[in-house]
C-alpha positions, -999 to +999 in steps of 0.1 A: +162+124+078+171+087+074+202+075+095+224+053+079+243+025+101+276+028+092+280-006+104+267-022+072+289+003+053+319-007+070+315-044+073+314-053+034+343-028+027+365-042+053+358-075+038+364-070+006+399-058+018+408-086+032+398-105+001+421-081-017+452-084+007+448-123+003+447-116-031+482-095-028+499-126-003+485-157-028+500-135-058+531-132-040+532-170-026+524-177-068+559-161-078+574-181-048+561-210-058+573-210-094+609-202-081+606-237-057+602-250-089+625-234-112+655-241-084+638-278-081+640-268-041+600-283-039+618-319-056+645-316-031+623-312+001+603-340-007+624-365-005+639-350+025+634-354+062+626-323+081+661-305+075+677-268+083+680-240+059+713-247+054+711-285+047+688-281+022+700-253+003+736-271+003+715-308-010+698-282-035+730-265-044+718-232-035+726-200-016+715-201+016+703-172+023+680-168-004+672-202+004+661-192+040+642-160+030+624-183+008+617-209+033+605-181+058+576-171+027+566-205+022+563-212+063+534-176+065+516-192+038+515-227+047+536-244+021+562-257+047+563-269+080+584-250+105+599-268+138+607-231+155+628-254+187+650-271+159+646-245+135+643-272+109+614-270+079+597-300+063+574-304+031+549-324+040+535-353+010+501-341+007+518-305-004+548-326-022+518-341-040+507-306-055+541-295-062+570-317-072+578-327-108+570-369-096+535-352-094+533-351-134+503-327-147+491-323-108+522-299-100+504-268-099+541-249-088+547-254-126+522-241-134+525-206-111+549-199-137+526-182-160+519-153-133+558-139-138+560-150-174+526-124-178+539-101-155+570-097-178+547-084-202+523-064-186+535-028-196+537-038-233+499-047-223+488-019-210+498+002-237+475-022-255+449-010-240+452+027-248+466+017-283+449-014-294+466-041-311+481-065-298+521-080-290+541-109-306+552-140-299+586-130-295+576-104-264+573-135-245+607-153-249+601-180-216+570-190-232+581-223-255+600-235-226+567-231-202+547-250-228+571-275-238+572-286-201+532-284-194+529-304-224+552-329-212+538-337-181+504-343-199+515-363-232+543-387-208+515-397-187+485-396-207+485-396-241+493-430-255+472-445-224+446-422-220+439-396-245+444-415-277+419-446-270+391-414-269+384-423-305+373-456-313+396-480-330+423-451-330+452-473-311+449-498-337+450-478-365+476-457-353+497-495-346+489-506-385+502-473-398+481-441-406+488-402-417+489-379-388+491-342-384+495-319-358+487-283-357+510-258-343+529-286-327+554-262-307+587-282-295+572-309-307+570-333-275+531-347-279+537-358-319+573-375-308+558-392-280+527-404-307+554-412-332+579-432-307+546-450-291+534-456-331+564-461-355+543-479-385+523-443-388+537-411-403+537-383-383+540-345-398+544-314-370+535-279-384+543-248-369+554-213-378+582-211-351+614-225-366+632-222-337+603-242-319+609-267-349+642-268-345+637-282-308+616-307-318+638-320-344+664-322-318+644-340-295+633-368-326+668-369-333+676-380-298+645-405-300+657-417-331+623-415-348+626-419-388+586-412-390+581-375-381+588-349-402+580-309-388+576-280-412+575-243-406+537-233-419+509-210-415+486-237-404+457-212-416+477-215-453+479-251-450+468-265-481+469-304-476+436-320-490+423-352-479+463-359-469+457-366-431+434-397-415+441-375-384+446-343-375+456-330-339+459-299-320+470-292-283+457-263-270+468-243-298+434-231-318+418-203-293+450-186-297+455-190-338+456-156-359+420-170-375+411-201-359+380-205-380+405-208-410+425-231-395+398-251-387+383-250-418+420-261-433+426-290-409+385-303-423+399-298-456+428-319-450+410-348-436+407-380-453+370-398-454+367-413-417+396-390-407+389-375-375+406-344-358+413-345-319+412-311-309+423-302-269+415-268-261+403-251-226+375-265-211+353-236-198+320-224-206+313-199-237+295-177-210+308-152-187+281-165-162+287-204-164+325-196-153+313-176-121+326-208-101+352-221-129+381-229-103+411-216-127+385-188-140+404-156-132+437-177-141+422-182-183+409-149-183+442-135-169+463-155-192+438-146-222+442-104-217+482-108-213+488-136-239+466-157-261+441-130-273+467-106-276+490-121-299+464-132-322+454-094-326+490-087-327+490-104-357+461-085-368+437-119-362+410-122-347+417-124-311+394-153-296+409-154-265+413-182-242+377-186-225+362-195-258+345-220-246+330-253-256+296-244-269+318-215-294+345-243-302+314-270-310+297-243-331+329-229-353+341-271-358+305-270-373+311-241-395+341-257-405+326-287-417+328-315-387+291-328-389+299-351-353+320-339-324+323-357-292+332-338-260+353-358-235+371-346-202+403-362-188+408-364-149+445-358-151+441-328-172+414-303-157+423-276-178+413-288-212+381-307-234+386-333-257+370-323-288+366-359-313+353-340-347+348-360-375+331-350-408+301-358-430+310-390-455 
C-alpha cells in the first residue's frame, strides 16, 4: 500500500487559503478605497500633516465615527500610517501619489469604484447565467458618472498633448479645421476638450444615451464651444459616407451591440486620408498571453458583469472586454482599414492606441 504524506496535501491547500483570504481583505480594502474617494477623505489627508480622527473628519466635513472605523481599515491594510502614542494617522505621498484626484489617470482609488458599481449588479448577473441574455444599460445607473470621470482624468492630461500627435500631421490639421467624429462619445468630455483645444474643426459626438448627450451639451455650453454638435444614434446605423477626415472612439467598441458593424460604419464614413483613432483595452486576444496581465482578473471581471453583458442584452454580439489587440487588428481589417498602427501611452496602461487608416 502506498503512504501518502499528508504534508504535501496540506501545504498547497493551506496556501491557497491564504491566497483566498487576501483575496477577501484586498476586495474589502477595494470598497474602502473607492469610499476615500467618493468622500474626497484620500485628497484631504494628503495635504495634511499627520492629524487625529477627529481633525480630519471635521477638515473633510465628515462624521467621525465613520471616519475613524474607516481610518482603522485603511491602517490593517497599509494605506495609512498610524502613530498608536498620538493616536494620530498620516497618508504618506508615495500612497497620496496612487490615490488622490492631483494624481490624474494614476489614482487607482477611482478606479476601485468599479468593484461596488459590479457588485450592484451581480444578482441580475447571476440569473444570467442560468438564463442567458444579458442586462441593460440602465441596470447600471452610477456608470456614466464613473466613465465621465475616468475619462477626464485621461483626456485633461493627455489628449491634446499626448494622444493626438500619435497620427502624423494630426495637430495641424486639426488647428487648420477638419471634420471629426466620435463614437459613442458618452458625456462628452474627450470631444469638448478636442473641440476647446481645436476651435477651427468641427466636432460631431454620437451616442444613443440622451441623457448622456444632454450632459455633454451642458458641459459645451459652459465651455462656450460653437463647434460641437452631439446627436442621439445607433453608431451601428450610422450612415455618414466619406463625411468624417476623423473618426474616434474611447474605449467604447468591445462593448458595442455589433462592433464589427460599427466598425465597418465608422470605415464607411471616412474621407480619403481620413484616419480613425480607436482606444480600446490593451490586452492580449489569448487567455494564455494575459496569465501575467496586471489588471487581468479586473477586465475579465468587469467584462462578465458589464461590457459583454449588455451587448448580449441587447441581443449583440457580446465581445467582451478582453478582446484583445490581435481580434481588434483583425476585425479593423474586415472592416476595411488596410494600415493600423498600435501605440501604447504611459499615462494610460489600460488601453492601445489603434491609428486605422484605409486603402486610397
Amino acid at each position: 500500500m502506498t503512504t501518502v504524506d499528508q504534508s504535501t496535501v496540506v501545504a498547497p491547500v493551506e496556501e491557497f487559503a491564504g491566497r483566498m483570504v487576501s483575496v477577501l481583505n484586498n476586495a474589502c480594502t477595494a470598497l474602502l478605497l473607492s469610499v476615500g474617494h467618493q468622500t474626497g477623505l484620500f485628497d484631504v489627508m494628503a495635504d495634511m500633516p499627520a492629524a487625529t480622527g477627529a481633525r480630519i473628519a471635521e477638515t473633510a466635513g465628515l462624521d467621525e465615527r465613520y471616519v475613524r472605523e474607516w481610518l482603522g481599515a485603511m491602517t490593517v491594510s497599509g494605506i495609512v500610517d498610524y502613530d498608536a502614542d498620538a493616536e494620530t494617522y498620516r497618508l504618506p505621498p508615495e500612497h497620496a501619489a496612487c490615490l488622490t484626484r492631483a494624481a490624474g489617470p494614476s489614482n487607482i482609488a477611482r478606479t476601485m469604484g468599479v468593484v461596488s458599481m459590479m457588485g450592484e449588479v451581480e444578482p441580475k448577473i447571476v440569473d444570467c447565467f442560468r438564463d442567458g441574455g444579458g442586462l441593460a444599460y440602465s441596470d447600471y445607473p452610477r456608470f456614466h458618472d464613473y466613465m465621465a470621470e475616468e475619462s477626464a482624468a485621461v483626456s485633461d492630461s493627455a489628449l491634446v498633448d499626448v494622444i493626438v500627435p500619435m497620427v502624423p500631421g494630426l495637430p495641424d490639421r486639426l488647428r487648420a479645421g477638419i471634420d471629426v467624429a466620435d463614437i459613442g462619445c458618452g458625456r462628452g468630455h474627450a470631444i469638448n476638450v478636442m473641440a476647446a483645444a481645436y476651435p477651427a474643426s468641427r466636432f460631431t459626438g454620437y451616442d444613443f444615451s440622451a441623457e448622456a448627450l444632454e450632459a455633454a451639451r451642458t458641459e459645451a455650453k459652459q465651455l462656450g464651444l460653437t463647434n460641437v454638435n452631439f446627436v442621439v444614434q445607433d453608431v451601428a446605423e450610422l450612415a455618414a459616407s466619406e463625411a468624417y477626415d476623423l473618426i474616434t472612439a474611447f474605449d467604447a467598441i468591445h462593448d458595442q451591440a455589433h462592433p464589427a458593424q460599427v466598425l465597418s460604419a465608422i470605415a464607411r464614413g471616412l474621407r480619403k486620408h481620413g484616419v480613425f483613432l480607436m482606444v480600446d483595452i490593451q490586452a492580449s486576444s489569448h487567455l494564455e498571453d494575459n496569465r501575467e496581465h496586471p489588471f487581468g482578473s479586473f477586465l475579465y471581471t468587469v467584462s462578465t458583469l458589464h461590457c459583454m453583458s449588455v451587448s448580449l442584452g441587447l441581443g449583440g454580439d457580446g465581445l467582451g472586454t478582453v478582446w484583445g489587440e490581435q481580434l481588434a487588428q483583425s476585425m479593423l481589417r474586415d472592416a476595411g482599414f488596410t494600415e493600423t498602427d498600435v501605440q501604447h501611452v504611459e499615462a494610460d496602461p489600460f488601453n492601445s492606441y489603434f491609428v486605422a487608416r484605409k486603402g486610397s
